[in-house]
N, C-alpha and C positions, 0 to 999 in steps of 0.2 A: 720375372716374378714367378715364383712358384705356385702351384697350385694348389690348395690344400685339401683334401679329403677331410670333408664334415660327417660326422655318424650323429644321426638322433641320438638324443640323450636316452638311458635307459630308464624307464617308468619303475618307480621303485616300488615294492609290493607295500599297500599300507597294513599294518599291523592291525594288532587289537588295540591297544591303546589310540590308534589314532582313529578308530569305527567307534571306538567309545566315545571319544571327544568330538567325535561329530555327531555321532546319536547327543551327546546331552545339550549342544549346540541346537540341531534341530528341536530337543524336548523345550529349551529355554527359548527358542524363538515361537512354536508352539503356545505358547505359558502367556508370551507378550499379547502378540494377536487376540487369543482368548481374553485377557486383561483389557484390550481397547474396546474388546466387543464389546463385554459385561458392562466398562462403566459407557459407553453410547446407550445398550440398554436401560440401563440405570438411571437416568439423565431423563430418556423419552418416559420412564414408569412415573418419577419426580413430576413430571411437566404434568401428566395425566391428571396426579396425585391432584398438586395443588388447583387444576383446571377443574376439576370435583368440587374441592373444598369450597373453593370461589361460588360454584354451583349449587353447594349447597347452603354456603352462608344469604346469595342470593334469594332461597326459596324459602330461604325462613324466615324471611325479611317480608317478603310478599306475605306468607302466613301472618306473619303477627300484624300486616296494615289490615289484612282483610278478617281477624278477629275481630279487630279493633273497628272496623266499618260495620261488622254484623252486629258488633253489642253498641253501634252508635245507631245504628239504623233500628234495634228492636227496643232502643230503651220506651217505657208508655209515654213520657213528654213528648218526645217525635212522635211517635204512631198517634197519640189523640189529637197534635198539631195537624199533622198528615190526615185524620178523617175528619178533621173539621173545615180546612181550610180547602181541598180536592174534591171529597164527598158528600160535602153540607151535610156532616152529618150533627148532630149535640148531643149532649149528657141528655137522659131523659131523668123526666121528672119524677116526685116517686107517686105521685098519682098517672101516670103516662105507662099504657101497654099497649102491647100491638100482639093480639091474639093470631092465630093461625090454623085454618081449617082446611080439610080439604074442602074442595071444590063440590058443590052439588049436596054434599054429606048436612044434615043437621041434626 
């Protein structure tokens, strides 16, 4: 059996056309990556988004129970209920005053 003399293959010089089609290679694989970042970004700002929204539709919610408890609590039916039945206090009569002096002063 003979032996045969193997030579490496010659490295062939790559041209322009083929630095080109590797630059637009590299720009389009570039383009994707950036594409996957933005929309992962986009996703997390979304999520933010509607975690706000929710936040705020909650406090406005709380707002309007606790309008709604301030103009329940100051309506005069409660509050004359509230000093008559807590404070013993009454309507006074219209013959009924209670003067006020200082102390010692006549």
């Amino acid at each position: 059996m003979q032996r045969q003399h193997l030579e490496p293959t010659p490295i062939k010089r790559v041209g322009m056309s083929g630095l080109f089609t590797f630059g637009l290679i590299l720009v389009l694989g570039m383009a994707l990556v950036a594409k996957v970042l933005l929309q992962h970004q986009i996703r997390d700002l979304e999520a933010a988004y509607y975690e706000q929204l929710e936040y705020q539709s909650q406090l406005r919610e709380e707002w309007g129970q606790m309008l709604l408890e301030s103009a329940h609590l100051t309506a005069p039916l409660l509050v004359e209920q509230q000093a008559r039945s807590h404070l013993n206090m009454q309507k006074p009569l219209q013959r009924q005053f209670l003067v006020l002096t200082e102390e010692g002063a006549q």
